[in-house]
C-alpha positions as CSV (number, residue, x, y, z in Angstrom):
1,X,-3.1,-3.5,12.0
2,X,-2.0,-5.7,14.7
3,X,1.9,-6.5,15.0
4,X,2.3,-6.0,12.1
5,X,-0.4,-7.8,10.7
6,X,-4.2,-7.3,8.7
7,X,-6.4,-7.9,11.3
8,X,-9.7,-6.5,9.1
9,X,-10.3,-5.7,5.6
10,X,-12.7,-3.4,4.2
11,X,-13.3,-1.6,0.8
12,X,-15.6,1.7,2.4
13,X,-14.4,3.8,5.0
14,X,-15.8,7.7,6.2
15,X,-14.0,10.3,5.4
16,X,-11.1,11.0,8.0
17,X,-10.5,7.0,8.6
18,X,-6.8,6.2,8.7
19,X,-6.7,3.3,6.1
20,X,-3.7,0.9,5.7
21,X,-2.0,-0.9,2.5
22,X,0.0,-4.4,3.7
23,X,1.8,-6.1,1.8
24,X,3.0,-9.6,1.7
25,X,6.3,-9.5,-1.0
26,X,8.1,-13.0,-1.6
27,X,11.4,-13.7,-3.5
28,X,11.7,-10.1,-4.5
29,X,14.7,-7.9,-3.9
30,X,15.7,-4.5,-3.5
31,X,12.7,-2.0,-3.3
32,X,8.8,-1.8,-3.8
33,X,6.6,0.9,-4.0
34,X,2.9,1.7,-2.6
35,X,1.2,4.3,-5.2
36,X,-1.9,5.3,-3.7
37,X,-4.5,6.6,-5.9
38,X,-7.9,9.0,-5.6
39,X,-10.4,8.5,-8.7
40,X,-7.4,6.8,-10.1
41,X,-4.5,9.2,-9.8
42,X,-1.4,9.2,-8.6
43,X,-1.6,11.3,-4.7
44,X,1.0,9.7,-2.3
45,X,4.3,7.4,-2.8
46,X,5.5,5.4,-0.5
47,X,9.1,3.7,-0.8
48,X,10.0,0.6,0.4
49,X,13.8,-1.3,0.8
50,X,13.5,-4.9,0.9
51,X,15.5,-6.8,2.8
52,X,14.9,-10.6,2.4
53,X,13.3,-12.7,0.3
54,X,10.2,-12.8,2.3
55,X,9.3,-9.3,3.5
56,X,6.3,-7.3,4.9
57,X,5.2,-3.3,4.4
58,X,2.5,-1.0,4.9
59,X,2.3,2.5,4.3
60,X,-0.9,4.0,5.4
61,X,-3.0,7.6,4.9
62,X,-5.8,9.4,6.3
63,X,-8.3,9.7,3.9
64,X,-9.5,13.5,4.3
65,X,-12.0,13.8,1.5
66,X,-14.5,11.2,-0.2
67,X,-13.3,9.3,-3.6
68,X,-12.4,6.2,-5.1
69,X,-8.8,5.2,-3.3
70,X,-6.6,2.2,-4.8
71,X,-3.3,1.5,-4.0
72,X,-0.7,-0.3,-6.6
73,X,2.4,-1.9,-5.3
74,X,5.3,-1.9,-7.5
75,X,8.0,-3.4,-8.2
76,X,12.1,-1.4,-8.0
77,X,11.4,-1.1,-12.2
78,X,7.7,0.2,-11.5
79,X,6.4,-3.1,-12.8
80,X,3.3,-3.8,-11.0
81,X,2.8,-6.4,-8.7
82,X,-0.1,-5.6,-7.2
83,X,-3.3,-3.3,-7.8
């Protein structure tokens, strides 16, 4: 991340690598969530306000030990936008 913006994507990363979820959330309102996952459970929230109609986030973790990691963004009603 560069001011506030992706600057690299990547889907591997060694274990204690900091990774980073961005997101990109337009003509929603109120809050939005980033549910990160390892070997497809639930590990970390992270809870976002929303405060225009076009809005940026990241949350972001340190990946400790090896897995499969996904995040899901959702929506204030835990709809997902995003996984």
């Amino acid at each position: 991340m560069e001011n506030r913006e992706p600057v690299e994507e990547g889907t591997t990363f060694a274990a204690g690598t900091t990774v980073w979820c961005w997101s990109l959330l337009r003509n929603s309102e109120g809050a939005a969530k980033h549910v990160w996952k390892k070997d497809g459970k639930p590990v970390w929230t992270a809870n976002h306000k929303i405060r225009s109609k076009r809005w940026t986030t990241y949350s972001r973790r340190k990946l400790s030990k090896p897995g499969s990691y996904s995040v899901d963004v959702l929506g204030a009603d835990d709809a997902v936008w995003a996984a």
